[in-house]
N, C-alpha and C positions, 0 to 999 in steps of 0.2 A: 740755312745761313748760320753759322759759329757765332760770329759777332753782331749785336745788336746795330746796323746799319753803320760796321767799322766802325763806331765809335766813336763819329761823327758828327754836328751840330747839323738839322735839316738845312736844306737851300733857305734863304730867305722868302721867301714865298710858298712854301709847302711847311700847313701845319699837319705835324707828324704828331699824331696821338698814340705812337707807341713807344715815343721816346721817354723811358723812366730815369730821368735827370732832374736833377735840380733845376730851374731855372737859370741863366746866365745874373737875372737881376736877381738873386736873392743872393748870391755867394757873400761870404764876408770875407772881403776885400779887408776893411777896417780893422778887424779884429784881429785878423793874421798879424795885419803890418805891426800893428800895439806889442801883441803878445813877441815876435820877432825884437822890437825894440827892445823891449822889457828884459827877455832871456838875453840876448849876446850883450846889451850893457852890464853885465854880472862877470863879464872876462873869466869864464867858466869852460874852459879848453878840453873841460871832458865832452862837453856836446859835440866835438867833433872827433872822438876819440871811439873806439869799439865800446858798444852798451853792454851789459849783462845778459846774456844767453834771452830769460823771460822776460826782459824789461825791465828798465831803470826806476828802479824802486819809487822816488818821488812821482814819476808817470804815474806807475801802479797802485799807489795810495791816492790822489788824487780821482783815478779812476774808481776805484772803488768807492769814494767818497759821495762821488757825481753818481753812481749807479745805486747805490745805497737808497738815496733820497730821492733819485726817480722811480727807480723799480719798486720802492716801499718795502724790501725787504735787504735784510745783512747781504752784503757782498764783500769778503773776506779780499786783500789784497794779492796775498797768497792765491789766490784761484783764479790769478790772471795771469794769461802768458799775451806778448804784446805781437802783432802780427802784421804785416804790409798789406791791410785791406781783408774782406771776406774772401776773396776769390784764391787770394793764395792759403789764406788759414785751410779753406777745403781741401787745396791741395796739398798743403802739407799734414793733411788729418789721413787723406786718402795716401799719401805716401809712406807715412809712418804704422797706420794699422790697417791697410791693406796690404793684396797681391793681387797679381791678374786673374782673372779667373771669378775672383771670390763673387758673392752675390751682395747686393746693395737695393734695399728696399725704398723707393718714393713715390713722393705722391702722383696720383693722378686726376687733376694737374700740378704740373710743378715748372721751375723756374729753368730755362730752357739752354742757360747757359753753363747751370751746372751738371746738366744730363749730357752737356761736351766736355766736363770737367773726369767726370765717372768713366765716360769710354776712354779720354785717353790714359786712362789707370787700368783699364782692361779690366771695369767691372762690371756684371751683368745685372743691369739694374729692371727690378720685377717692380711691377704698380702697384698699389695700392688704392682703392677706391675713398673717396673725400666726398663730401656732403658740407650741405648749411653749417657744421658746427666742426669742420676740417676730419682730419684722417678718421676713418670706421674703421674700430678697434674690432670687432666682428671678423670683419673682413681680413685685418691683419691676423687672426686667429689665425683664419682660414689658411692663410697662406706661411702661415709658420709652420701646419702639421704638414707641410712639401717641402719649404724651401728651410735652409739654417743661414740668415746672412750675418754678417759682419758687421755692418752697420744701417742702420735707418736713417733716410735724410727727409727731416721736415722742416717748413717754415709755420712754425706752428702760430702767429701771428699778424694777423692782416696779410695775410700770404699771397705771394706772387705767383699766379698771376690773377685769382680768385678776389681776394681780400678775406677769406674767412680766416675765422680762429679759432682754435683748437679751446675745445670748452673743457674746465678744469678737472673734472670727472675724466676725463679721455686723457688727460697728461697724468692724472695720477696712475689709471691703467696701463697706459703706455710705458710709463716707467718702471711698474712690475713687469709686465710683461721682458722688459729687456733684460732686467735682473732673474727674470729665469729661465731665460732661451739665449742669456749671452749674448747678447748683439750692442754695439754702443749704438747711442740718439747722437746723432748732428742736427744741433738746432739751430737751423740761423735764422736768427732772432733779431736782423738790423732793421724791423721795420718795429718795434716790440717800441719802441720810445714815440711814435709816431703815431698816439692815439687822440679824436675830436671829439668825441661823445665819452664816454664811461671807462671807469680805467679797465683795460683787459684782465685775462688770470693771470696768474704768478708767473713769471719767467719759467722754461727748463731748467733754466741755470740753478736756479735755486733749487732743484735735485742731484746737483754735483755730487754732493755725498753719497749719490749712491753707485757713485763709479762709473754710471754707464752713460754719462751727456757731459757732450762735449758743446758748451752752449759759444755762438757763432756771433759777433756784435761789429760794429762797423760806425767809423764817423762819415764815411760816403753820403749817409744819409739824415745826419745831425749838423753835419760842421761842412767839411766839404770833401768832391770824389777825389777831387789831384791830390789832396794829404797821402792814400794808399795807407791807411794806419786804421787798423780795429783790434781786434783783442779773442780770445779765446778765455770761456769759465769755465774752468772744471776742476776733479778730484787731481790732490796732491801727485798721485800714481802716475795720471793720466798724463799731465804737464809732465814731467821727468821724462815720459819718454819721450815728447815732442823737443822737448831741450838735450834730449841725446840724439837728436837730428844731424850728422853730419853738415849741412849745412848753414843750420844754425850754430852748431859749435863754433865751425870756422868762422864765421863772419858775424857772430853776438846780433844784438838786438836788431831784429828788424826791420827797424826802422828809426832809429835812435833819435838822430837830429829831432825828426818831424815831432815825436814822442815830447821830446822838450820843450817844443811851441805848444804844445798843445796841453800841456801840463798846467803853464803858465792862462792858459784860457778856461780850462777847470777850475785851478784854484783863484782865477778874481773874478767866478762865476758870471763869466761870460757866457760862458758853453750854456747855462740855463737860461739868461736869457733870449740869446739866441734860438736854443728850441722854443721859446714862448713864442719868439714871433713865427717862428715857422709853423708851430700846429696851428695860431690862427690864420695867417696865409691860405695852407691846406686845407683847411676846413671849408676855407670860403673856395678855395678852386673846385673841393669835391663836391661844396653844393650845387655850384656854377655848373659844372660838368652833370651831373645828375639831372638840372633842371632842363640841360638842353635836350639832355637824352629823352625826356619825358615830353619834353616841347616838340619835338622833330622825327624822333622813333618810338613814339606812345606804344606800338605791338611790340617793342622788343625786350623779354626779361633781364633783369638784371638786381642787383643788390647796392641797396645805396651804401656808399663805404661808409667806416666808423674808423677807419685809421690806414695809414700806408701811405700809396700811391695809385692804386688801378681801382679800375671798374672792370666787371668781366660781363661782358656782352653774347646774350645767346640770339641768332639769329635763326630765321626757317631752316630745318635742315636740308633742305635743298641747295641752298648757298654755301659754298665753299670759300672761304673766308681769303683763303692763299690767290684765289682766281680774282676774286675781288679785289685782293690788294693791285694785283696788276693796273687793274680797270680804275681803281682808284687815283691812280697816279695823275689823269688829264684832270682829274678835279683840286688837284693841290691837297690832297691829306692823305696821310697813313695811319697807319694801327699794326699792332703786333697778331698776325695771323694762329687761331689757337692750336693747329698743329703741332706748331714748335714747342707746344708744355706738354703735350700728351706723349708718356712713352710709347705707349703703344699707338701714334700717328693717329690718332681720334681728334674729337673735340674742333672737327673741318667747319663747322657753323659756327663755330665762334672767334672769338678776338678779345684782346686785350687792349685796353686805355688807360693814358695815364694821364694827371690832371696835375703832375709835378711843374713841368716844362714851363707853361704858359698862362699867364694872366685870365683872369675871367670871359675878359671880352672874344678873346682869341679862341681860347674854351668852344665858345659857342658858335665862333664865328665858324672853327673846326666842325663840331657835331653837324652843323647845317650843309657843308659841302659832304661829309660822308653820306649824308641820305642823300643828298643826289647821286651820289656814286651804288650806293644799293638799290634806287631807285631804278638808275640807269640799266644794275644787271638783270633786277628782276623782270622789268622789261623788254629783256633779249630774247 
């Protein structure tokens, strides 16, 4: 399936644990409207006017500002290009330094909508093995004295659909690595703001300088998904050619308007409070969701999150997770079957959860119908 259940909202009645969304009740309604009032009372006729190729400089400085003080390290304004969401930034990353053909290293697992993103660029995307502490630079050794790719796509942070993170030692190797086998990093890093326990390692981003990452950020997952507005970090080189995009030429900033709402929600640090209430929210769903899974699936392994959105659940291997979703259906819940992360169509015993969606109570109220539904198969 391409699309994450079309795109969706489940039926009312079916809790869908593999839906990785915001909740409906967290969205800021309020903050939009504020920030909307604020900018067009300023009778500012260039908000509706074509942006600047990278993005409208006051966007761009603001951003930087906000990312500065979250990330804990310098984020230069300059190393921002502005973009209509992560989804298109991949795509315009894969259309501008790719071709068909070429080869594209990820992880395995990885995020299942951009391994639809990579084929329809006609690139041949080879796995990579991932463990407790994310990508095994070993292993990518192994597969660089074969393959020469073009670029590496990881989420090196609370990663989808896992939740690991790439531990700092492995991003420092990583980045040599690229730097002397030529390959660019695509790091999309929009879950990298969304940590409950300890702050994570350093951003990719903050290796821009070394030309070969192209670090991937998004307010999908801060602010809200209908904005379509995140951003792209990288080396001065790198940006230039995305701004000599044909498409971006013609039609300037990506998303301009929306850029200017949201400018104005940076700078009267809104945007930070607003993630304050969300990491605690999250916090409390991911323990919510973790308690139930120990309450109800005690045999089944799993990793309590420290940041994101999923849990990733290993079931017997005997059970095939895709058969199960079927079967799950007369019980009212879903989950994302783990086939859909694995390039190479593995990872059949597992599934992915997300504890974004829905309240605590629902949380639980989900984990207890899906063991009846595993319950149900393993007793066929």
């Amino acid at each position: 399936m391409r699309l994450e259940l079309q795109n969706r909202p489940p039926a009312k009645d079916v809790i869908d644990l593999g839906k990785g969304w915001p909740g409906f009740d967290l969205l800021p309604q309020d903050i939009l409207r504020r920030a909307a009032d604020h900018r067009l009372s300023q009778n500012d006729a260039s908000l509706l006017n074509y942006g600047p190729d990278s993005g409208d400089m006051q966007f761009r400085r603001a951003l930087a500002d906000f990312l500065s003080r979250s990330y804990d390290e310098p984020v230069a304004p300059e190393t921002l290009f502005l973009t209509a969401g992560a989804s298109q930034a991949l795509g315009l990353i894969c259309h501008t330094f790719t071709r068909p053909g070429d080869t594209i290293f990820v992880e395995d697992r990885t995020y299942f909508l951009a391994l639809g993103i990579f084929a329809d660029y006609g690139l041949n995307a080879v796995a990579i093995p991932t463990d407790e502490n994310g990508l095994i630079i070993e292993a990518l050794e192994e597969k660089l004295a074969v393959h020469s790719p073009v670029c590496l796509y990881t989420i090196p942070t609370f990663q989808n659909p896992t939740g690991v993170t790439l531990s700092q030692s492995r991003r420092e190797r990583l980045v040599a690595l690229s730097q002397r086998h030529n390959f660019l990093i695509i790091a999309d890093e929009v879950y990298h703001l969304l940590n409950y326990t300890t702050a994570p390692a350093a951003t990719l981003g903050s290796f821009a300088a070394s030309e070969t990452v192209l670090s991937v950020g998004s307010f999908s997952k801060i602010l809200a998904p209908g904005l379509r507005l995140g951003w792209i970090q990288a080396a001065s080189a790198l940006l230039a050619r995305l701004t000599a995009d044909a498409v971006v030429a013609s039609g300037g900033a990506l998303n301009h308007f929306t850029a200017g709402l949201v400018a104005v929600v940076l700078e009267q640090g809104w945007q930070d409070e607003y993630l304050a209430f969300l990491k605690k929210t999250y916090r409390q769903r991911a323990a919510a969701l973790s308690q139930a899974v120990r309450q109800y699936l005690p045999s089944l392994t799993f990793t309590e999150p420290q940041g994101g959105y999923f849990v990733w659940l290993e079931l017997p291997e005997g059970i095939d997770t895709a058969i199960l979703l079927a079967g799950a259906r007369q019980f009212k819940v879903g989950f994302q079957p783990g086939v859909q992360f694995s390039p190479n169509r593995g990872a059949r015993h597992c599934m992915r959860l997300s504890f974004s969606f829905y309240d605590t109570a629902v949380l639980q109220t989900g984990i207890s119908r899906l063991q009846k539904a595993i319950a149900a198969i393993s007793n066929s």
